[in-house]
Backbone as ProteinMPNN parsed JSONL, in Angstrom:
{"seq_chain_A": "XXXXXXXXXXXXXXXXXXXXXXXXXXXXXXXXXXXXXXXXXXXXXXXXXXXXXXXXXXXXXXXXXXXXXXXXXXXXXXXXXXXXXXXXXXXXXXXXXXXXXXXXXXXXXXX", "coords_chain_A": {"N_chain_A": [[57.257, 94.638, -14.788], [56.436, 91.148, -16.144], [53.427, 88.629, -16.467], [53.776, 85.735, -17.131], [50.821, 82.999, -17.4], [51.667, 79.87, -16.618], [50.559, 76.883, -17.942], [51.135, 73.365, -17.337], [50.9, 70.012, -18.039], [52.08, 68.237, -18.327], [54.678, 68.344, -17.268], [54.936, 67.774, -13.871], [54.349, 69.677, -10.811], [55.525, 71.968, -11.809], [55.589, 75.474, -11.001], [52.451, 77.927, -11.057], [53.0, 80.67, -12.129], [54.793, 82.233, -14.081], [57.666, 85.131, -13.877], [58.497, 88.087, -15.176], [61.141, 90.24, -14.015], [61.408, 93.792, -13.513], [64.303, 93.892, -14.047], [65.011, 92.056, -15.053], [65.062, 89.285, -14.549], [63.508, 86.73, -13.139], [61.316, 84.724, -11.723], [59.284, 82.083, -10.296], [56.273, 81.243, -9.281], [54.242, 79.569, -7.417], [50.841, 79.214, -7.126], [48.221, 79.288, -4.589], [44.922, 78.676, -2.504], [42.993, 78.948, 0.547], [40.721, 78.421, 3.209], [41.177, 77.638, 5.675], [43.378, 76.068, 7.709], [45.215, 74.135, 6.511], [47.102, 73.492, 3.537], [47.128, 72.803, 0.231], [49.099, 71.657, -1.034], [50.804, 69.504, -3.752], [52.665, 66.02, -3.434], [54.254, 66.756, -6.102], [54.609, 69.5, -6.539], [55.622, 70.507, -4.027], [58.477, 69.122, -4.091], [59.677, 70.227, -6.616], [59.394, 73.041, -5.61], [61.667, 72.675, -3.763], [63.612, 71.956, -4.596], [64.415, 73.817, -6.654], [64.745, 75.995, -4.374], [66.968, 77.319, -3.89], [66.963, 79.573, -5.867], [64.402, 81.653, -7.543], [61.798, 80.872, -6.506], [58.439, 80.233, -5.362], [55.714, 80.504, -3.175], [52.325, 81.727, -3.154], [49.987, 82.091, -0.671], [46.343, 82.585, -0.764], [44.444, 83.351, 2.101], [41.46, 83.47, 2.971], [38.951, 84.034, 5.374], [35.936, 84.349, 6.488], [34.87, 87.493, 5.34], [37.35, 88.682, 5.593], [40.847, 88.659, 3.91], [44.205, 87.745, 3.799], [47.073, 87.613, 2.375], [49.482, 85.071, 1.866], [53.17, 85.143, 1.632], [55.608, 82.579, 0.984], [58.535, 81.626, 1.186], [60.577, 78.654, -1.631], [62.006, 77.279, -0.225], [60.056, 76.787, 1.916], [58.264, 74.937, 1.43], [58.143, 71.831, 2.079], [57.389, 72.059, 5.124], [55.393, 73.405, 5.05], [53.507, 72.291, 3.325], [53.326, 70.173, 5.436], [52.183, 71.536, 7.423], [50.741, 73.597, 7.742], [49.306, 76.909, 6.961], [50.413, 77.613, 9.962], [52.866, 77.659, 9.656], [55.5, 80.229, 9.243], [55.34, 82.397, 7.36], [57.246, 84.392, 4.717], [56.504, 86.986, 4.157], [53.414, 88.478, 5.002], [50.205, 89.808, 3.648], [47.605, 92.143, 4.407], [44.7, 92.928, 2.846], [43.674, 95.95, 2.208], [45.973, 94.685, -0.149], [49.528, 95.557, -0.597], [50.861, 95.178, -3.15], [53.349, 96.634, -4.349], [54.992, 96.252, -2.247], [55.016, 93.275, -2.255], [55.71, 91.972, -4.198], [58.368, 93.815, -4.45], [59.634, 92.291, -2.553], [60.018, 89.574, -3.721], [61.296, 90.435, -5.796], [63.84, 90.721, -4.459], [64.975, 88.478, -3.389]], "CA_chain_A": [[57.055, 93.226, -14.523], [55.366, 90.516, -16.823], [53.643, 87.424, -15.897], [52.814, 84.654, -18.09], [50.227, 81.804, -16.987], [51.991, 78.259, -16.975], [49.625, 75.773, -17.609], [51.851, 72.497, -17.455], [50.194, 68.988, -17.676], [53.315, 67.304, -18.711], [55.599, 68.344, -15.967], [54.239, 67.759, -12.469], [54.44, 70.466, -9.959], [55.674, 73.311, -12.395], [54.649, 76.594, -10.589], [51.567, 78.681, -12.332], [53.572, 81.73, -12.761], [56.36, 82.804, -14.372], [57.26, 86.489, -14.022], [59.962, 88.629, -15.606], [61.151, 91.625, -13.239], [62.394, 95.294, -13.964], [65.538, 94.257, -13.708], [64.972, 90.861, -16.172], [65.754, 88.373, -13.478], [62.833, 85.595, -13.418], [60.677, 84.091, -10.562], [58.02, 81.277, -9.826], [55.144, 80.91, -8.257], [52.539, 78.62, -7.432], [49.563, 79.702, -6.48], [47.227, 78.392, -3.854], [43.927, 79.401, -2.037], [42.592, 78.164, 1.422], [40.149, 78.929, 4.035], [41.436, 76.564, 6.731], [45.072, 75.969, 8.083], [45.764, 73.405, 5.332], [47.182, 74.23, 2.09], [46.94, 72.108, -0.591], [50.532, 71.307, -2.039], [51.178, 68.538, -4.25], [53.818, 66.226, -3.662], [55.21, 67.176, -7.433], [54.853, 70.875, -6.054], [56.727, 70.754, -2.998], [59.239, 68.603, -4.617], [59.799, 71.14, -7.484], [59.686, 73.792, -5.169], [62.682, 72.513, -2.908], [64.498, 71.638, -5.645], [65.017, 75.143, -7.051], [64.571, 76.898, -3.502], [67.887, 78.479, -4.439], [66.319, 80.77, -7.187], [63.345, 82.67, -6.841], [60.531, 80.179, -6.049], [57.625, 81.456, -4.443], [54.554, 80.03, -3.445], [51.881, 82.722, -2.531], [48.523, 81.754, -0.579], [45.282, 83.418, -0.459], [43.747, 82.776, 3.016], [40.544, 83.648, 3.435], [38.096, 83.837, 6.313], [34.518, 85.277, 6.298], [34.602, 88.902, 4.997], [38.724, 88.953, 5.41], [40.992, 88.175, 3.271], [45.127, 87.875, 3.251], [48.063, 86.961, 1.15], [50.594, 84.771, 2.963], [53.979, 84.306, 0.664], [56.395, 81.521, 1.302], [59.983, 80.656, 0.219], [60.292, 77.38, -1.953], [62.197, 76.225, 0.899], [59.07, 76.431, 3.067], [57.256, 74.194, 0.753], [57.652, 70.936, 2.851], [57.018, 72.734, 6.326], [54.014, 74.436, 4.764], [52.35, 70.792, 3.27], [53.006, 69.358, 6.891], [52.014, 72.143, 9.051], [49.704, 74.272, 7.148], [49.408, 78.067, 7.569], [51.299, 77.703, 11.212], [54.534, 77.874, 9.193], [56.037, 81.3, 9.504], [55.342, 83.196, 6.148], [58.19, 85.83, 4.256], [55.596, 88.352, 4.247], [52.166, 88.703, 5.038], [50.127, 91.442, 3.419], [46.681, 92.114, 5.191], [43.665, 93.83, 2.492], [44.53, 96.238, 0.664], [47.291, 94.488, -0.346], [50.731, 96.116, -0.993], [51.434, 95.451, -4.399], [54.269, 96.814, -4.468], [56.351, 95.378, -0.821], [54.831, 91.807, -2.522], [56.583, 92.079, -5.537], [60.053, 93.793, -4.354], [60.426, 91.061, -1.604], [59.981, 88.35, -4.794], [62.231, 90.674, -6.369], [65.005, 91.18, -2.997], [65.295, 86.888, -2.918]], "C_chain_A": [[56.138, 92.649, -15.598], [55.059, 89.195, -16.167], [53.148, 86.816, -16.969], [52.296, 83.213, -17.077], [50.855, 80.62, -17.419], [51.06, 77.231, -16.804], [50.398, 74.609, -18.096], [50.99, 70.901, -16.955], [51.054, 67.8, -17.938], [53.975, 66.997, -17.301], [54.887, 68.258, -14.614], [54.831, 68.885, -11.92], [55.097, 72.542, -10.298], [54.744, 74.506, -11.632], [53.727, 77.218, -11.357], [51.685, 79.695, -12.436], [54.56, 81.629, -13.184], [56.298, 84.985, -14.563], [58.73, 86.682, -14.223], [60.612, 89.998, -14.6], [61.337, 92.455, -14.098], [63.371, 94.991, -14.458], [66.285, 92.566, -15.241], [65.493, 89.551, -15.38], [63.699, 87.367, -13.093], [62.614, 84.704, -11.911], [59.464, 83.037, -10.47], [57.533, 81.614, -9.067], [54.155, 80.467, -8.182], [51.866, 79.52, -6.491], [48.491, 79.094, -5.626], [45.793, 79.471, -3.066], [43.52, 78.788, -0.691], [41.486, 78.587, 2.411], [39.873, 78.479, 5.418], [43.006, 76.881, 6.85], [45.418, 74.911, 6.892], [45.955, 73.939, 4.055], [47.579, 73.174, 1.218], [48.126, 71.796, -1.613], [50.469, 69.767, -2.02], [52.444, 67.353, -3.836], [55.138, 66.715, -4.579], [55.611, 68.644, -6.729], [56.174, 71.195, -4.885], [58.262, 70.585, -3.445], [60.163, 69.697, -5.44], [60.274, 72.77, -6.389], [61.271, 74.191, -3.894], [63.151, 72.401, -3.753], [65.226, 72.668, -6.295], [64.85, 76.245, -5.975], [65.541, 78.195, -3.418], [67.952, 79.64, -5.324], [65.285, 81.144, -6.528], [62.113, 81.879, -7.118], [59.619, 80.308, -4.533], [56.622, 80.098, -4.293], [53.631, 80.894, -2.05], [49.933, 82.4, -2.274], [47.276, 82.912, -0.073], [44.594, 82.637, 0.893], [42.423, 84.202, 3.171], [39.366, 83.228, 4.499], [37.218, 84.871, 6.771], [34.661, 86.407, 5.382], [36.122, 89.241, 4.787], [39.441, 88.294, 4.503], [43.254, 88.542, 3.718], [46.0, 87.249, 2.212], [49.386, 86.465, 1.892], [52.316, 84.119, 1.426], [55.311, 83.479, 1.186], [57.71, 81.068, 0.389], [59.842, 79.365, -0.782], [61.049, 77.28, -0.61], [61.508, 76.012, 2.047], [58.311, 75.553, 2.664], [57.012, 72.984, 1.702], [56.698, 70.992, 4.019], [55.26, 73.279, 6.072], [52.74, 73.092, 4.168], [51.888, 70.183, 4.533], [52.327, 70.421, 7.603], [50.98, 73.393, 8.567], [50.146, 75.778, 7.141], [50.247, 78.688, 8.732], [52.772, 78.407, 10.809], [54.694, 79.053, 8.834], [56.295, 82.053, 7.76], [57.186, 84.462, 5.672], [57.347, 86.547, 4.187], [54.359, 87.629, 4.195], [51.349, 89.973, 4.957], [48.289, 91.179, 3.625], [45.729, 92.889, 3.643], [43.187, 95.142, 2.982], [45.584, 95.351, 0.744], [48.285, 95.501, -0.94], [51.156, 95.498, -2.183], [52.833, 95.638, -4.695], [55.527, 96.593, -3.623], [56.056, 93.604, -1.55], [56.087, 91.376, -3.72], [58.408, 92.875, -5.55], [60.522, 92.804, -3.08], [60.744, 89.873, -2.416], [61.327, 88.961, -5.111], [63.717, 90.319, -5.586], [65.597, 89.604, -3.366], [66.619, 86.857, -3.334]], "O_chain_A": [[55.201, 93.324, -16.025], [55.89, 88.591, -15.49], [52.233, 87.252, -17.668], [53.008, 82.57, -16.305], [50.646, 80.265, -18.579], [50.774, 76.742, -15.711], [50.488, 74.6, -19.324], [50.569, 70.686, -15.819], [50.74, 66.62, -17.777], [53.923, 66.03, -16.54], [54.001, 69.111, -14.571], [55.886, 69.228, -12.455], [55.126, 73.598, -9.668], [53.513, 74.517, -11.633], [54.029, 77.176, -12.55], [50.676, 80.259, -12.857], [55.377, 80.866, -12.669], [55.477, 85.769, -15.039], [59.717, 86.055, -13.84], [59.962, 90.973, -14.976], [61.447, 92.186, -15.295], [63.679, 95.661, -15.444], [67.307, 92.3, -15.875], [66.434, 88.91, -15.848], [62.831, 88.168, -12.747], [63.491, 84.192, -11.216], [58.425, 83.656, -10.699], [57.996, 82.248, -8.119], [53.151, 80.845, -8.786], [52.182, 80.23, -5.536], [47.825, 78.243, -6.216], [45.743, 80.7, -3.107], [43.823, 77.603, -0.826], [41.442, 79.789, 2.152], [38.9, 78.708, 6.137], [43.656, 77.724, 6.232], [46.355, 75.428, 6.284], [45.166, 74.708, 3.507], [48.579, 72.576, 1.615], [47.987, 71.721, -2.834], [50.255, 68.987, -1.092], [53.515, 67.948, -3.953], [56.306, 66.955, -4.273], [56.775, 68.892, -6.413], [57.216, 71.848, -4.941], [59.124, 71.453, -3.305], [61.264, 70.016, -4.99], [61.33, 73.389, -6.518], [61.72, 75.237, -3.425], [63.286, 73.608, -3.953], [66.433, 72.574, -6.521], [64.795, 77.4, -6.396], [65.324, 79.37, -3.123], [68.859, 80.465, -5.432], [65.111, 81.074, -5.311], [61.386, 82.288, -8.024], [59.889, 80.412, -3.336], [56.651, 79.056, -4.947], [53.826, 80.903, -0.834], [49.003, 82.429, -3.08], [47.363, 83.808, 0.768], [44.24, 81.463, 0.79], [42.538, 85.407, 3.391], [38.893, 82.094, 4.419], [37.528, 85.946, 7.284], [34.479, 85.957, 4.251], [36.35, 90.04, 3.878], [38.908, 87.264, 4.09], [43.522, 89.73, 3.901], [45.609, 86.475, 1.339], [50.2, 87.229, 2.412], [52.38, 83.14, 0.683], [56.02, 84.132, 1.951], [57.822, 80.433, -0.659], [58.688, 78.944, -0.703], [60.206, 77.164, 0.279], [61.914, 75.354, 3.005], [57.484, 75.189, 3.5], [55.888, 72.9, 2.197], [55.638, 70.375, 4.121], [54.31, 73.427, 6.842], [51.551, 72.994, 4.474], [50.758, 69.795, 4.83], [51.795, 69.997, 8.629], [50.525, 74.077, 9.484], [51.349, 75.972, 7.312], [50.709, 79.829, 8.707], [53.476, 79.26, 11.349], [53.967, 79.282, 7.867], [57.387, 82.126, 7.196], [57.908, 85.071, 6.462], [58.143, 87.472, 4.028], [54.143, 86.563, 3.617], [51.485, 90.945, 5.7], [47.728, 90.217, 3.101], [46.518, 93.756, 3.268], [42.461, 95.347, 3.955], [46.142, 95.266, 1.838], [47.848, 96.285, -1.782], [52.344, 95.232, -2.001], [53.449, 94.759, -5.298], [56.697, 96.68, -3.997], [56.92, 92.759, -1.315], [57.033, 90.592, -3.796], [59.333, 92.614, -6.319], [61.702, 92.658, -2.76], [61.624, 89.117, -2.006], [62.37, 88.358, -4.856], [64.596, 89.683, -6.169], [66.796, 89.579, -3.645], [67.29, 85.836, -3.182]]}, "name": "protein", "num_of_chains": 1, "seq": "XXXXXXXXXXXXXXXXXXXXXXXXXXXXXXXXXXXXXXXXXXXXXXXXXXXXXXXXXXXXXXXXXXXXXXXXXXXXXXXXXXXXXXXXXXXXXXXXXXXXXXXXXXXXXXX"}
């Protein structure tokens, strides 16, 4: 796998990964952080992220609370659901600390 950092100030809502697989097959993902039920998507983001939900658009949040920590990752086509409704909205995987590494990255891959 490679990832390169997208830093895009042109395009609105461009995800801030790009990653190449094993297999050479190509995925997004925005990145977010939270420590509440709200998660902080853009409308450009969401937008962007429904738009190509058919490919492999990701968007993978760090929730943290006190001392814990997980990783909740989300279809693009959860993007709307996940602006309106926060955390509530029913994750594609959730990986608890340690993270799995390696179930995170072949479920991106699986899409």
């Amino acid at each position: 796998w490679s990832a390169t950092r997208l830093e895009s100030r042109v395009t609105h809502g461009v995800p801030d990964v790009l990653l190449l697989d094993h297999l050479g097959n190509w995925h997004l993902i925005e990145l977010k952080t939270t420590d509440r039920n709200k998660v902080d998507l853009s409308p450009h983001q969401v937008a962007f992220a429904s738009k190509h939900a058919k490919g492999s658009c990701w968007i993978a949040v760090k929730f943290k609370s006190g001392s814990e920590s997980e990783i909740r990752l989300y279809s693009g086509e959860s993007a709307m659901d996940l602006r309106m409704e926060g955390l509530s909205t029913e994750p594609t995987l959730c990986l608890s600390a340690p993270v799995n590494w390696p179930l995170f990255f072949e479920t991106i891959a699986n899409r």
